[in-house]
N, C-alpha and C positions, 0 to 999 in steps of 0.2 A: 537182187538175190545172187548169193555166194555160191559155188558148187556143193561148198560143205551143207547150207541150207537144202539145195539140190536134194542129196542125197538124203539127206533124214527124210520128206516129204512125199518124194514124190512118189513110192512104192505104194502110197495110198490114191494115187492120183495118175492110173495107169490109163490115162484117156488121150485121143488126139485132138492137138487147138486147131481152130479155125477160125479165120478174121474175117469182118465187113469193116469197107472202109465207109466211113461217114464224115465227108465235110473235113477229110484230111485227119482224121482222128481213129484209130486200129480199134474195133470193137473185138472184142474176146469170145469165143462161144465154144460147146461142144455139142457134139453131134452123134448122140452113140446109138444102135440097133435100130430098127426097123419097125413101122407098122404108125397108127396114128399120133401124134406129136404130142409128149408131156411137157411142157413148156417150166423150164423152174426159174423162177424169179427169186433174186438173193436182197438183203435188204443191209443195213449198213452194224458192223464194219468187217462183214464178211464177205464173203465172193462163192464161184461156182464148186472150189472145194467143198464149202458146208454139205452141198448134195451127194457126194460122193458115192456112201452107201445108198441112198436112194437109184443111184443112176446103176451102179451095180446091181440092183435088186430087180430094175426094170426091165433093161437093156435087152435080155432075152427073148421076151416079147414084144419092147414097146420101143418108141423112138424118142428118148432123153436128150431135149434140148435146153441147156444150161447155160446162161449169157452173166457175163461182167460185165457191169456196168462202166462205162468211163470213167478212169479214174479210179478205178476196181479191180481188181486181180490181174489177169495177164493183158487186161487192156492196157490204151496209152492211158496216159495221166498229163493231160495237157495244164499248163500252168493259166493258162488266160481262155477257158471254158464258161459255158451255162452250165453249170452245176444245179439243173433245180430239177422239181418233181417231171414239171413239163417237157423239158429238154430230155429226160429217159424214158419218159412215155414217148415221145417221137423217137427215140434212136429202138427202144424196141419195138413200133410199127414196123420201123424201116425194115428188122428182121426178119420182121413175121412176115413183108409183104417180099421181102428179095429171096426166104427161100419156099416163099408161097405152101405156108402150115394153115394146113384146114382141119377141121374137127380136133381142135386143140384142146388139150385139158389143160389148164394154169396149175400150176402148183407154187403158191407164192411167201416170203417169208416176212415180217417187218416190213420197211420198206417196199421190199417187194411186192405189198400186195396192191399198196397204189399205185404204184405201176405196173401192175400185170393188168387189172383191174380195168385202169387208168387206156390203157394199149385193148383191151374186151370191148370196153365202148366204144372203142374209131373202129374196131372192124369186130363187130358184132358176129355177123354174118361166119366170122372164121374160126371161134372159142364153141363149144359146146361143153363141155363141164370147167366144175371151180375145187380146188382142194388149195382150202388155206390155213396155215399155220400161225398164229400169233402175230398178228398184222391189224392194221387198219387202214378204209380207205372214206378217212370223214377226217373233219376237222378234232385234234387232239383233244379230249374231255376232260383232260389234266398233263401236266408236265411233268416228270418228277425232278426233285431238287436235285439230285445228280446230275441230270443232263442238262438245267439249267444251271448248273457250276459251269459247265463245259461252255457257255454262252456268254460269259464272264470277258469283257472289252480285254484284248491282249492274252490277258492270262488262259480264257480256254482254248484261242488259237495254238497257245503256248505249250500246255499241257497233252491236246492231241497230237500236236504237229512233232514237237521236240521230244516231248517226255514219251511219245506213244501212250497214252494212258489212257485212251479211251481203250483200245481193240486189245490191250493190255488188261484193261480192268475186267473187259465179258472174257476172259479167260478161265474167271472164277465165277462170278457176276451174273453170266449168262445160264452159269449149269448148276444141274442139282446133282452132277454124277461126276464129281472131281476125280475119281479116280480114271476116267475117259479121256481126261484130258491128258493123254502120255506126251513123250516129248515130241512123237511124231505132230500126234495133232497139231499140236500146240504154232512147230514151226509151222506148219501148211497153213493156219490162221492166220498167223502174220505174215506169211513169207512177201506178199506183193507191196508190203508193208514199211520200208525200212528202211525210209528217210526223211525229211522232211519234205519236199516234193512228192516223192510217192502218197503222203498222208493226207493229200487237197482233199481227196473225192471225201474222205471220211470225218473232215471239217467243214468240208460244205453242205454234207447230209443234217448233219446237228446243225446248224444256222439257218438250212430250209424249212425248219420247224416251226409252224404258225404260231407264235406266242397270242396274235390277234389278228381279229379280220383286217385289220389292217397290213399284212404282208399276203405277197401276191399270191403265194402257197397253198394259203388259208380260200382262196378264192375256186382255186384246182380242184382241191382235195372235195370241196363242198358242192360244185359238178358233177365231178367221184360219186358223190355221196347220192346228189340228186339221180344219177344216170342208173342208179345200181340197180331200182326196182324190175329194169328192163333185163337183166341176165339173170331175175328171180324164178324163171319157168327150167333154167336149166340146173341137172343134178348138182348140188353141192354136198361137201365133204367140210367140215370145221374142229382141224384137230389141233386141241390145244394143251399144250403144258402149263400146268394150272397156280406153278409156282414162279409166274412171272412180273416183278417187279417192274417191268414197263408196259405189258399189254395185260391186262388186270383183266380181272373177271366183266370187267363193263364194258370193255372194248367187244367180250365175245359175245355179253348180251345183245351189245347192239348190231354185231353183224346176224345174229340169231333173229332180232326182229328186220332187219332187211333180207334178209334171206330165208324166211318163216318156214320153209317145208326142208331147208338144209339138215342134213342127219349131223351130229354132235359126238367127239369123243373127247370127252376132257383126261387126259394124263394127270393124273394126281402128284405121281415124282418125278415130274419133267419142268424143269426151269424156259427161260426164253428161246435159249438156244434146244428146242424142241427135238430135232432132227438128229443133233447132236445126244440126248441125252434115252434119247429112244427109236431109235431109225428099226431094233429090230420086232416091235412093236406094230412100225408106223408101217413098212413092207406089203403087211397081208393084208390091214386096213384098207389099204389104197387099190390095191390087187381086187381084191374081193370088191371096193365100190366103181372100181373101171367096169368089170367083168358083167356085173350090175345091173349100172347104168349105160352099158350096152348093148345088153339083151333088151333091156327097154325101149 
């Protein structure tokens, strides 16, 4: 990242970094305001900016903790890593246990929900509520032909790595509200983004993708899946933008029957990039089910 990137970006992104080392590798995080831990989990090929307005919105009352993942935003981007599901569920335990977060709320995106999820089951005892956004933590119920172009021997390595077109394409792709996407945002999505090297973590995300039980992913996710009926006593929150092209209406059914008493808000003009396309929405939602499901 250039200075001239610098400057477009960062006026949206007015928060202090804080690193854990892991195994020689700088994990990325922020750390803002005070009081019980909202934990956000980012999912692929975004990072801890996505939250932004979220952490803004919270931060006054609540304690906004936002992590990159390896190979993710202001973290390292090591060239010879475990890039899998598993490997970022232990690097975010590691978090959770080195700066010892209790009564944690998840807030998870994509990605991130199997891994926040994924990180609730090893330390049960420490999550007390779930707000998830367009995510899944089971084995995929479909693929779409997009992402398996991206899967494509050479050529999708090619296409993410060189051409940038994955984090490129959810620029449009992701949202229902293109006039959102100004020039600031736009750099801050890509900025950790922006070279071949920097693009592993979001090449290895797409290839960790269970095409069959036969990859080891596939075996994770359906642990995930089996573990989940046991974080079903605690409040959830399932808020979805309803015009998403990779987390479709069945991914939310099915977390709706594993999570049976979870309360439901589907966003009607909200694409995948949910947060992005409705954070002033998503605010008092979340507000009002903290406030809630703490009185409870």
């Amino acid at each position: 990242m250039n200075d001239q990137q610098s400057d477009i970006w960062r006026r949206l992104y007015p928060f202090e970094s804080h690193f854990l080392e892991l195994s020689g590798a700088r994990y990325h995080y922020l750390d803002e305001g005070r009081g019980q831990p909202l934990l956000m989990v980012h999912g692929n090929p975004t990072w801890s900016f996505y939250w932004r307005d979220l952490i803004l919105g919270f931060r006054a009352e609540h304690r906004a903790v936002a992590v990159d993942h390896i190979g993710c935003g202001l973290s390292d981007k090591p060239q010879d890593y475990s890039y899998t599901l598993a490997q970022h569920i232990r690097n975010l335990v590691a978090l959770i246990d080195r700066l010892d977060l209790n009564q944690i709320t998840l807030l998870a995106h994509d990605w991130g929900g199997a891994v926040g999820l994924g990180a609730a089951l090893q330390r049960r005892e420490r999550f007390s509520r779930f707000v998830l956004f367009n995510t899944a933590a089971f084995p995929p119920p479909f693929i779409p032909l997009r992402i398996r172009l991206c899967r494509l021997p050479l050529l999708g390595s090619w296409a993410i790595r060189r051409a940038n077109l994955f984090a490129r394409a959810a620029l449009w792709m992701a949202t229902e509200k293109p006039a959102r996407m100004t020039a600031e945002v736009r750099a801050g999505l890509l900025a950790p983004y922006d070279n071949w090297a920097h693009r592993i973590a979001i090449d290895r995300f797409v290839r960790d993708i269970p095409f069959t039980h036969r990859h080891p992913t596939w075996h994770t996710l359906n642990e995930i899946q089996c573990g989940l009926p046991t974080l079903a006593d605690c409040p959830v929150q399932l808020i979805w933008g309803m015009r998403d092209w990779c987390f479709r209406r069945s991914c939310l059914e099915r977390l709706r029957q594993l999570f049976p008493h979870g309360e439901v808000h589907p966003l009607e003009d909200a694409g995948h990039y949910v947060v992005q396309d409705a954070h002033e929405k998503i605010v008092p939602l979340v507000l009002d089910f903290l406030d809630r499901s703490g009185r409870g």
